[in-house]
C-alpha positions in Angstrom: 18.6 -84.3 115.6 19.6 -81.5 114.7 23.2 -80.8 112.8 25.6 -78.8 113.7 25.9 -75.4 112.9 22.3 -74.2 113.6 21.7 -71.5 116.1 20.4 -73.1 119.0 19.6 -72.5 123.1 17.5 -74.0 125.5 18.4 -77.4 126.2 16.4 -80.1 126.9 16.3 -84.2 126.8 14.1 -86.7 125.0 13.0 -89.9 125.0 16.6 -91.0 123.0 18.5 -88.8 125.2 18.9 -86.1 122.7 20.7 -83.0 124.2 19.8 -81.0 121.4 18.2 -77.2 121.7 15.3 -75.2 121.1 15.6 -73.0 118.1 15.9 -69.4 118.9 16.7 -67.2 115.6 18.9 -64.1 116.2 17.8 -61.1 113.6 20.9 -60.0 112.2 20.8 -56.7 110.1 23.1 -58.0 107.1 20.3 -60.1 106.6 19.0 -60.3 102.7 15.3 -59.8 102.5 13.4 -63.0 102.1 10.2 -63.7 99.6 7.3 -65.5 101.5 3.8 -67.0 101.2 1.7 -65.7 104.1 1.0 -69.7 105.1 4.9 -69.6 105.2 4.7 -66.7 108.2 1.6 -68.3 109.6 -0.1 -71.2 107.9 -4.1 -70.0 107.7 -5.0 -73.9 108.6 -3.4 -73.2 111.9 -6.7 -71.4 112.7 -9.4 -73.2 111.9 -11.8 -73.4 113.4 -12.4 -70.8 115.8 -15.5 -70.0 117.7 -17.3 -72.5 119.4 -20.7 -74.5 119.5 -23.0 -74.4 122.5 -22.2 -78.5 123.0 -19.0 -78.2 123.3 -18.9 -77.8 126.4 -20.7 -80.6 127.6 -18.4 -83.1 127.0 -15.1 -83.2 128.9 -12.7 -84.1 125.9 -14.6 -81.8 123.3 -14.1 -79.0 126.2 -10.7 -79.4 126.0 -8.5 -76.6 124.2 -8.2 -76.3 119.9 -4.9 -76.5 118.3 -6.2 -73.1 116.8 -6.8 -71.8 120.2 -3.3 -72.4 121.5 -1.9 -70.9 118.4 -4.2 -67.7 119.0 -2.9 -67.9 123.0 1.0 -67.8 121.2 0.2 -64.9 118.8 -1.3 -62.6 122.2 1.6 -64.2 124.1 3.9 -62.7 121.4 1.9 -59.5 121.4 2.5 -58.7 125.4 6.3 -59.4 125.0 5.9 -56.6 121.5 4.4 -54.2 123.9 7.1 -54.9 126.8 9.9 -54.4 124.8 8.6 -51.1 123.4 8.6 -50.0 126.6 11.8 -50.8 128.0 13.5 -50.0 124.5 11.2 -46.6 124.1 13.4 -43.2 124.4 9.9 -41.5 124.5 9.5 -43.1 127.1 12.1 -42.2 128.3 11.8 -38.8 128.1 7.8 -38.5 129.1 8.8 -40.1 132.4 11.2 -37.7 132.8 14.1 -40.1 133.2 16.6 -39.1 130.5 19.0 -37.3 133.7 18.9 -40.3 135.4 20.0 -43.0 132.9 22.3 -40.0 131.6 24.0 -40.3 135.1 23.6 -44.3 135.1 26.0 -43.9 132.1 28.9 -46.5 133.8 26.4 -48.6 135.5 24.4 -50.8 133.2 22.4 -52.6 136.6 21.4 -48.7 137.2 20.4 -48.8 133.8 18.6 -51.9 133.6 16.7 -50.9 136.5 15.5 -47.4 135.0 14.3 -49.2 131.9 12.5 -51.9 134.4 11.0 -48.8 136.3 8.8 -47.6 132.8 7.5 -51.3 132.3 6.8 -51.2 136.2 5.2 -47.8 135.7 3.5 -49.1 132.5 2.2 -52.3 134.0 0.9 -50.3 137.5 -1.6 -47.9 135.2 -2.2 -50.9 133.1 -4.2 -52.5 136.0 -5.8 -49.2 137.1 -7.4 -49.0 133.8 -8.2 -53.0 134.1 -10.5 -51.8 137.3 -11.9 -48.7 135.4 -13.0 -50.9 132.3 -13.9 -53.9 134.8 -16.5 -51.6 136.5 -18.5 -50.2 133.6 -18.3 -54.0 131.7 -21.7 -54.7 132.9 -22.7 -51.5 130.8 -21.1 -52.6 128.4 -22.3 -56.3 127.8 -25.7 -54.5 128.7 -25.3 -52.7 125.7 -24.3 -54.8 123.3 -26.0 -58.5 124.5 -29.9 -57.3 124.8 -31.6 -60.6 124.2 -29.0 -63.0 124.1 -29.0 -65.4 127.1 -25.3 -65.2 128.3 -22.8 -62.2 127.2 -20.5 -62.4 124.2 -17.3 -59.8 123.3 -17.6 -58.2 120.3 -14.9 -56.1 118.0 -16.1 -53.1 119.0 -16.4 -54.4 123.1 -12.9 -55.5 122.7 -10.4 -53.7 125.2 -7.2 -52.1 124.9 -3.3 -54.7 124.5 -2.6 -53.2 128.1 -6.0 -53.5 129.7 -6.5 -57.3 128.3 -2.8 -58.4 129.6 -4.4 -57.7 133.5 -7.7 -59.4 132.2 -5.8 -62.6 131.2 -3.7 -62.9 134.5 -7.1 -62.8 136.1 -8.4 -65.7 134.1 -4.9 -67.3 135.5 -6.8 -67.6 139.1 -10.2 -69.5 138.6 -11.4 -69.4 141.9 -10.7 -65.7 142.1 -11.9 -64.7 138.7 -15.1 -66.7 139.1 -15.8 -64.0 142.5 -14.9 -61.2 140.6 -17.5 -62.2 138.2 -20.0 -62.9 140.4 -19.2 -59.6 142.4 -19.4 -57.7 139.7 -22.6 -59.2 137.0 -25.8 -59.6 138.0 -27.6 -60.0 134.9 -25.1 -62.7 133.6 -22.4 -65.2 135.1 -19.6 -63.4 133.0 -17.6 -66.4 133.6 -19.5 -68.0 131.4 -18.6 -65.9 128.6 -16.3 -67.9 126.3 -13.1 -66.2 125.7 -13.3 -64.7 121.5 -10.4 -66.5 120.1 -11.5 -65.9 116.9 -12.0 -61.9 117.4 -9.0 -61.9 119.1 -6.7 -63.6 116.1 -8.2 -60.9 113.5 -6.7 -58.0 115.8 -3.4 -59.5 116.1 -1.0 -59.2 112.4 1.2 -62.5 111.6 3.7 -60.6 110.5 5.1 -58.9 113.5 2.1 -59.2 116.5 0.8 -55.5 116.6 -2.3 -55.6 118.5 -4.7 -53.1 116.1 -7.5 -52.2 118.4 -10.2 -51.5 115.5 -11.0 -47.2 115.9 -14.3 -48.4 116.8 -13.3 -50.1 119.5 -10.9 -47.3 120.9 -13.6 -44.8 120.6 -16.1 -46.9 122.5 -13.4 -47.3 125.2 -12.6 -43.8 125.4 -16.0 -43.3 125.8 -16.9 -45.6 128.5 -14.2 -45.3 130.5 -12.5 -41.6 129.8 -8.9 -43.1 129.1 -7.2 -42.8 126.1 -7.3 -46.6 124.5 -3.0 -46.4 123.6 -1.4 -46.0 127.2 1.5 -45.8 125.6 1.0 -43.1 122.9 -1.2 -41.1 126.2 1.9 -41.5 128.1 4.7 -40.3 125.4 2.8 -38.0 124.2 4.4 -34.8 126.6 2.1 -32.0 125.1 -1.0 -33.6 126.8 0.1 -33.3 130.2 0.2 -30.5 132.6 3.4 -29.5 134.3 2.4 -31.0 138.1 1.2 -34.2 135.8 4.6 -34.2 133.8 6.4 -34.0 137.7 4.3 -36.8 139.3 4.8 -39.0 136.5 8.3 -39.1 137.0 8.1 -39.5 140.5 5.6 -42.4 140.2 8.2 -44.1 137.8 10.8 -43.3 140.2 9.4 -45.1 143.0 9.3 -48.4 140.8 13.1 -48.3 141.5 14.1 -51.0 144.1 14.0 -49.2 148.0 12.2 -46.4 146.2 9.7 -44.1 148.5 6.5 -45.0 148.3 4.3 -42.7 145.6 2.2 -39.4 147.1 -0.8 -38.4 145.8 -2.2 -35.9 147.9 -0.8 -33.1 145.9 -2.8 -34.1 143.0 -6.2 -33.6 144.2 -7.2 -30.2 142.4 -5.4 -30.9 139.5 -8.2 -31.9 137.0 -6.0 -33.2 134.5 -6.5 -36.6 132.5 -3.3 -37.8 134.0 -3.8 -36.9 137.5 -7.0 -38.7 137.8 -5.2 -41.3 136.8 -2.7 -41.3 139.2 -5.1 -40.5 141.8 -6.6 -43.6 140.9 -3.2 -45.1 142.0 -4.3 -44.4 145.3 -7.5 -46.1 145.2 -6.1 -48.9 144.0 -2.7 -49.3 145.2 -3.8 -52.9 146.9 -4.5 -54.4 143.5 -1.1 -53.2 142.1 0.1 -54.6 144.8 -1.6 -58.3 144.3 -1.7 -58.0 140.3 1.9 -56.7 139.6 3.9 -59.6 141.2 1.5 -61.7 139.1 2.5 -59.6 135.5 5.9 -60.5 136.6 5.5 -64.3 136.9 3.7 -64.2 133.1 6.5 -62.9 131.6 8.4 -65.8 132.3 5.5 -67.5 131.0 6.3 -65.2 127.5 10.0 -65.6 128.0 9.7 -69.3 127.7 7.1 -69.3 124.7 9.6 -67.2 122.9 12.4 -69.1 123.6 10.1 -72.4 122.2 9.3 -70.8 119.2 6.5 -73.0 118.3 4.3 -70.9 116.4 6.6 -70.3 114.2 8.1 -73.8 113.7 7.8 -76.0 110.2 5.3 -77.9 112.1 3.1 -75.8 114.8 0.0 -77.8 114.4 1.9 -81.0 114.7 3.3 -79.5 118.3 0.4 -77.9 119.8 -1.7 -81.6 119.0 0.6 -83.5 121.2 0.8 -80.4 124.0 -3.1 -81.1 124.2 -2.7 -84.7 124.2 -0.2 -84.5 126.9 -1.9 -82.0 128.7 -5.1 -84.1 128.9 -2.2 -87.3 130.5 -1.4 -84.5 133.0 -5.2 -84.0 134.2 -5.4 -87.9 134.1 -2.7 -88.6 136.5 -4.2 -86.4 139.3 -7.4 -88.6 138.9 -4.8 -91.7 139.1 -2.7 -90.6 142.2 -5.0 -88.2 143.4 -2.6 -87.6 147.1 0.1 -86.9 145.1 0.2 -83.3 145.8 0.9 -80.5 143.5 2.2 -81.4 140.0 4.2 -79.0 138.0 3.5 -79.1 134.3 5.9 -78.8 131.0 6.4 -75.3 129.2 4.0 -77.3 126.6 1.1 -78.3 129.0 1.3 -75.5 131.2 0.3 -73.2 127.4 -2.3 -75.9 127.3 -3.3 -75.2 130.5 -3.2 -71.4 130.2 -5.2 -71.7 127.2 -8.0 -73.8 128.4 -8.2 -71.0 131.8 -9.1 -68.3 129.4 -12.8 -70.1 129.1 -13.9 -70.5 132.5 -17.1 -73.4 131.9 -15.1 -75.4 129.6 -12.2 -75.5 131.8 -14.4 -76.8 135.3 -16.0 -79.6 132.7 -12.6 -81.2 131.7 -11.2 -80.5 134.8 -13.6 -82.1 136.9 -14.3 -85.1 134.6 -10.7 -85.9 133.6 -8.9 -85.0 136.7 -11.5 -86.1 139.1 -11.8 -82.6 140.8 -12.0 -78.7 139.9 -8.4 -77.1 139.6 -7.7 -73.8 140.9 -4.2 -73.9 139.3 -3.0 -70.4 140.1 0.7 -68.1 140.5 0.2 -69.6 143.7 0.1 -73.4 143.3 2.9 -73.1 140.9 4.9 -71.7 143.6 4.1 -74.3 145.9 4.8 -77.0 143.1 7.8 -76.0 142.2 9.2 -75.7 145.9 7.4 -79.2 146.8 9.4 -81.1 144.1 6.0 -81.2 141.6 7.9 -81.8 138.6 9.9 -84.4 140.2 6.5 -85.7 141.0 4.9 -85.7 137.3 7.7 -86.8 136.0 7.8 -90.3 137.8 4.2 -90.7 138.0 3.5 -90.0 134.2 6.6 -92.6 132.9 5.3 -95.1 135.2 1.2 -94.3 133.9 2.0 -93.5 130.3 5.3 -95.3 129.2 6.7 -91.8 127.8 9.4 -89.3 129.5 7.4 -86.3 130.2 9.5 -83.4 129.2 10.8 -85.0 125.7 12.5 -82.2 123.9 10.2 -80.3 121.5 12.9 -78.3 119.1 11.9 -77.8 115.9 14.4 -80.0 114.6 13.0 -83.2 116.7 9.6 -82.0 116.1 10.0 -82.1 112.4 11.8 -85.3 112.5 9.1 -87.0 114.4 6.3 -84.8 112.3 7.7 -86.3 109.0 8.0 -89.7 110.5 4.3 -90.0 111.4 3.4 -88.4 108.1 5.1 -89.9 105.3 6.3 -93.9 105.1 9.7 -93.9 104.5 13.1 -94.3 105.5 14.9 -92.2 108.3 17.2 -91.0 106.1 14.9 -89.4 103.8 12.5 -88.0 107.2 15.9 -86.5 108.3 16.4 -85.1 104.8 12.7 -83.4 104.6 12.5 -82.5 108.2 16.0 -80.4 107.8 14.9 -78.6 104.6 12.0 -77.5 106.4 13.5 -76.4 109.6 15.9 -74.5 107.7 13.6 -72.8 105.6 11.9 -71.6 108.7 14.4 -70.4 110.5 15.4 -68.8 107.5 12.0 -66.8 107.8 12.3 -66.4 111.5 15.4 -64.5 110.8 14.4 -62.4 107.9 10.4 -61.7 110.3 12.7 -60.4 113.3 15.0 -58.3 111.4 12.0 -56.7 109.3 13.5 -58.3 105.7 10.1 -60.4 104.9 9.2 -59.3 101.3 5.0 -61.0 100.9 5.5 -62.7 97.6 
């Protein structure tokens, strides 16, 4: 437990009937700066291994998702909620999207306000899928390129797409059934689904310190080149000098009609305008249904990030310790709908649902556990979780995995509790010392987490 005096949110309950919280650290700017190892702002063991054999994805349980995999899946996680918050913070921004009237004259109404920074992220997100498509449709080039003689495709550093472009790519991974199409639509040398997703390319891009996604300038250039877009949306889109004046006016109404009862966007003016820009937003046009489908589906993710945030686990005293009973408890959940297989939908925990998420992101691994452990392929998609959560699914799980499994099925995960138990299952000794160490250490790391978010962390 906990003592008093911590800064704490989220409540939850576990097995003892703890009503204890989730540590959440606020960044204070009065903050001292704080000397740290790197293992103490992401412990190096925490990712290793990464990159798979061939086998494992024969067998169901070695199919299953790493601890290291998970912790990668938190880092991009932390990455997407970087970029959002740039954009919704950015006066650039701002200004680029010709906006600064409008929150000037939203001055005395902070739900006007809210919704003008809301419009740039929508605005953001909507061209983030258009390039999605653009990249999507020359990735058979691409892997053509890059994968002569190898028998299924692999990513590479220099293949590797831009922060925006691989947020759309993930929330397609999200729906099996529909990625697995798109794959098949799309590849005809290769089942792309079969492509494991590069974890371990993936962790090298992403910096423990603070999550900036650094696209290698190989990578950017290659990206430029086969697709014509700049690889930083967001420097493309701030940068004012690059735009013509009809590109610099349509930009402003396209964020505009983001607003709530907004107009829809026009395009029909932009047609001999042969800027970089207004290709891109006649693109818009072309694909206006997938913005459609693939925004309300952004939108449900970053819940998804909201909630990993909230958790905090990467950054806990004891990550590994966590994300090793998430999998474990994930692998109960696929059990249970091989055990009570008419029980409808079942909604997972915040931990199994990253489990989950994680395992999506490599297509074959995911329909061998799957179909092994839980009896049957799961196309768990934005859409099932809907129909879960409105069908009582969690209800459900929660009564069907005490009564299979002996445990409650959301115990609370805090740092505090988890570095109790962690120290517990570690070391033989009394309580009183377990509660001594685990404190120390949860301390210490909030003490870090602080000094991380309010830019104090001196490497020692």
């Amino acid at each position: 437990m906990p003592r008093p005096g911590l800064h704490l949110a989220s409540p939850t309950e576990d097995d003892a009937g703890c009503t204890c919280f989730g540590l959440f650290p606020t960044p204070t700017s009065t903050l001292s700066s704080v000397r740290v190892t790197e293992d103490e702002i992401l412990p190096a063991s925490l990712f290793v291994p990464l990159g798979r054999p061939e086998s494992s994805a024969e067998d169901p349980d070695k199919a299953l998702p790493w601890v290291s995999e998970c912790a990668v899946h938190l880092q991009l996680l932390e990455s997407f909620s970087r970029m959002k918050a740039k954009c919704l913070k950015s006066k650039k921004l701002t200004r680029s999207l010709g906006l600064s009237k409008h929150f000037a004259l939203a001055v005395a109404s902070s739900e006007k306000r809210s919704q003008l920074s809301r419009a740039k992220w929508e605005t953001f997100v909507s061209l983030a899928v258009i390039r999605f498509k653009k990249w999507w449709d020359v990735l058979p080039d691409i892997l053509r390129e890059t994968n002569q003689g190898k028998s299924k495709p692999e990513m590479t550093p220099k293949t590797f797409p831009p922060l925006d472009v691989l947020m759309i790519w993930i929330t397609q991974l999200f729906s099996p059934d529909h990625y697995r199409n798109m794959c098949q639509d799309s590849m005809k040398e290769w089942d792309v689904s079969t492509m494991e997703f590069p974890w371990d390319l993936l962790h090298a891009l992403i910096d423990p310190l603070d999550s900036t996604y650094r696209l290698p300038q190989e990578a950017k250039r290659y990206f430029h080149e086969k697709t014509g877009l700049d690889a930083d949306l967001y420097e493309h889109l701030t940068d004012v000098s690059a735009h013509d004046r009809l590109s610099r006016m349509y930009l402003q109404r396209f964020a505009l009609s983001q607003l709530p009862g907004a107009k829809k966007f026009n395009t029909k003016e932009l047609d001999a305008r042969p800027s970089d820009f207004s290709q891109l937003m006649r693109d818009y046009a072309m694909w206006n249904f997938a913005i459609k489908t693939l925004k309300p589906v952004v939108q449900s993710q970053e819940n998804f990030w909201d909630k990993m945030s909230q958790a905090g686990w990467l950054r806990s005293p004891h990550p590994a310790f966590t994300l090793t009973r998430a999998i474990a408890r994930y692998r109960q959940f696929l059990q249970l709908r091989k055990l009570h297989p008419n029980s409808g939908e079942l909604l997972p925990t915040s931990a199994i649902e990253l489990v989950w998420r994680t395992h999506q992101c490599s297509p074959v691994r995911y329909a061998v556990s799957t179909t092994e452990i839980a009896g049957r392929f799961i196309n768990y998609d934005d859409g099932m979780a809907k129909y879960a959560a409105v069908t009582g699914g969690f209800a459900k799980a929660e009564k069907l995995y005490k009564q299979e499994f002996g445990q409650d099925y959301d115990p609370c995960m805090c740092w505090s509790c988890e570095a109790e138990l962690a120290e517990k299952q570690a070391v033989d000794s009394n309580d009183e010392e377990n509660a001594r160490r685990a404190e120390a250490k949860v301390e210490r790391a909030l003490e870090v987490e602080k000094a991380r978010k309010a830019g104090k962390i001196v490497r020692a």
